[in-house]
DOKOLFI-228537 format. One record per residue (C-alpha): residue in one letter; y, x, z. Coordinates in steps of 0.25 Angstrom, whole numbers, plus 5000, padded with zeros to 4 digits. Layout:
// residues N
<r><residu>A</residu><py>Y</py><px>X</px><pz>Z</pz></r>
...
***
This chain:
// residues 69
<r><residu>X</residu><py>4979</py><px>5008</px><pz>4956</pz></r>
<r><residu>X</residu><py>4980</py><px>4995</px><pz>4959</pz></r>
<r><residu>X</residu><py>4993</py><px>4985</px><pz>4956</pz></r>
<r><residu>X</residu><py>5000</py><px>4974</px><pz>4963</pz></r>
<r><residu>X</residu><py>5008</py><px>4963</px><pz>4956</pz></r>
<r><residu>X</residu><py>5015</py><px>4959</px><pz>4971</pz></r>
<r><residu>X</residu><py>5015</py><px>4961</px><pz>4985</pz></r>
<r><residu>X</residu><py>5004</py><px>4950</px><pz>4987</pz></r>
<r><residu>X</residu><py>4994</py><px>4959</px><pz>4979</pz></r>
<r><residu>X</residu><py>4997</py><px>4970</px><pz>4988</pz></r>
<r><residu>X</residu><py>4987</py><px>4964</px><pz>5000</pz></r>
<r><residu>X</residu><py>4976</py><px>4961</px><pz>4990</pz></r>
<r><residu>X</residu><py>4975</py><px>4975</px><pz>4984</pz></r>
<r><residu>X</residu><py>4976</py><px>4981</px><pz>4998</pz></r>
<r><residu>X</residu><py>4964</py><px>4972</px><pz>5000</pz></r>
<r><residu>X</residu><py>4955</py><px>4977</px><pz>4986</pz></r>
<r><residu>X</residu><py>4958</py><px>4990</px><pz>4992</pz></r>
<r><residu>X</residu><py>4952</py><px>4989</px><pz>5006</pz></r>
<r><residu>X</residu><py>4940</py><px>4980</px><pz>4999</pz></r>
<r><residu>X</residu><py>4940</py><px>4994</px><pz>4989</pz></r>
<r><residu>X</residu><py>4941</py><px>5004</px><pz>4999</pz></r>
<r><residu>X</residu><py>4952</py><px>5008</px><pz>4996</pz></r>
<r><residu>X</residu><py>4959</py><px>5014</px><pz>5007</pz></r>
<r><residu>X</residu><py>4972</py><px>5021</px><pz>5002</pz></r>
<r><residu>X</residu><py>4983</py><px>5015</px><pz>4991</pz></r>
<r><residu>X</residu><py>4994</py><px>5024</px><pz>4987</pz></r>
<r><residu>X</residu><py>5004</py><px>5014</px><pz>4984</pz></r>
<r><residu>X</residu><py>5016</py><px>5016</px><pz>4973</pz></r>
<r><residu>X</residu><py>5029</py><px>5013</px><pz>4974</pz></r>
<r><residu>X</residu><py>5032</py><px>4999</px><pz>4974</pz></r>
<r><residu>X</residu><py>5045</py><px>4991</px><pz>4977</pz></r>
<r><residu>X</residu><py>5036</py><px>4981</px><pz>4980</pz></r>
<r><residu>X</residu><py>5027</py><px>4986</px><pz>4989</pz></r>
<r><residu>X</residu><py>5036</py><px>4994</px><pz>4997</pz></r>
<r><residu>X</residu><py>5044</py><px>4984</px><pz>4998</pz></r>
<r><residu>X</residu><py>5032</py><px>4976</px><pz>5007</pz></r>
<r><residu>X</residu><py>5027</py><px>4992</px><pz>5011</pz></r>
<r><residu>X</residu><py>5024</py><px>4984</px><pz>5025</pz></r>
<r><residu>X</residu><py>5014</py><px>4974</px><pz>5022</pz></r>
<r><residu>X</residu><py>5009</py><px>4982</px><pz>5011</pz></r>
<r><residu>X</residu><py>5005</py><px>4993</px><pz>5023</pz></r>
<r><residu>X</residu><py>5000</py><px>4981</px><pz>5032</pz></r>
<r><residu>X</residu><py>4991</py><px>4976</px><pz>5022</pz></r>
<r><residu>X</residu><py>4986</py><px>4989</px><pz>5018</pz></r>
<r><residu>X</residu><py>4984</py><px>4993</px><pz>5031</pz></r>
<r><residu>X</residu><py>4975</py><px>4979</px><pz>5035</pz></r>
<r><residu>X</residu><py>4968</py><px>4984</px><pz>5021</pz></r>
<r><residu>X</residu><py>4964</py><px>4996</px><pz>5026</pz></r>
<r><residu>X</residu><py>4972</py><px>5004</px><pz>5015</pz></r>
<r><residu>X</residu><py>4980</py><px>5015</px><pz>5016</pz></r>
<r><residu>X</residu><py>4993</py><px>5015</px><pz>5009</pz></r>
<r><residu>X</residu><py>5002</py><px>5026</px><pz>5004</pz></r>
<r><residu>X</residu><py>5017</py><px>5026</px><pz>4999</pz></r>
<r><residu>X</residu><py>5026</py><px>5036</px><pz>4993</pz></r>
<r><residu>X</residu><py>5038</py><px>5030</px><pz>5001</pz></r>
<r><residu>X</residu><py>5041</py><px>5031</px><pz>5017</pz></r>
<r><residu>X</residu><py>5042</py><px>5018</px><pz>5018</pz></r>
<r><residu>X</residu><py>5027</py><px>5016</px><pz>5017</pz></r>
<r><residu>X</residu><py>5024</py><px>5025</px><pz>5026</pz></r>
<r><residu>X</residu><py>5032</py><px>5019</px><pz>5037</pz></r>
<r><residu>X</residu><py>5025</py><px>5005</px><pz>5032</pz></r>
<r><residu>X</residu><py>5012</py><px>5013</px><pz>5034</pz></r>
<r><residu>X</residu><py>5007</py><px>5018</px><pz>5023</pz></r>
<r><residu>X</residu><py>5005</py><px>5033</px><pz>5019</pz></r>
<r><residu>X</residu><py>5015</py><px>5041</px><pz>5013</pz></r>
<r><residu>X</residu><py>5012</py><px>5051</px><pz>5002</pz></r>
<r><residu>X</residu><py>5023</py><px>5061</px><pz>5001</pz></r>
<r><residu>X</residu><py>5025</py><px>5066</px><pz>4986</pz></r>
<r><residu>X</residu><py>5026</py><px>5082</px><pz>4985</pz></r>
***
């Protein structure tokens, strides 16, 4: 699990991740994040790393949705 203190942290853990080989982050909710759901899918996506969301909104900003049963 890995923390960020704000959106600028973003970028620089979804560059440790491509670097770590991680290739998937489940992302929890945050009002911050969602808020900047875009750039954060962008970025991911130049990283190499998949992203999935609980909410629709990141799926339309491109990340994978996971559906809770």
């Amino acid at each position: 699990m890995s923390e960020f203190t704000n959106f600028e942290a973003v970028a620089k853990l979804l560059a440790n991740f491509r670097r770590e080989g991680v290739q998937t982050v489940f992302l929890s909710p945050s009002v911050t994040l969602i808020g900047r759901r875009r750039e954060v899918a962008e970025t991911a996506m130049r990283n190499k790393v998949a992203l999935i969301g609980h909410r629709l909104e990141w799926a339309e900003a491109g990340a994978m949705l996971h559906l809770r049963s």
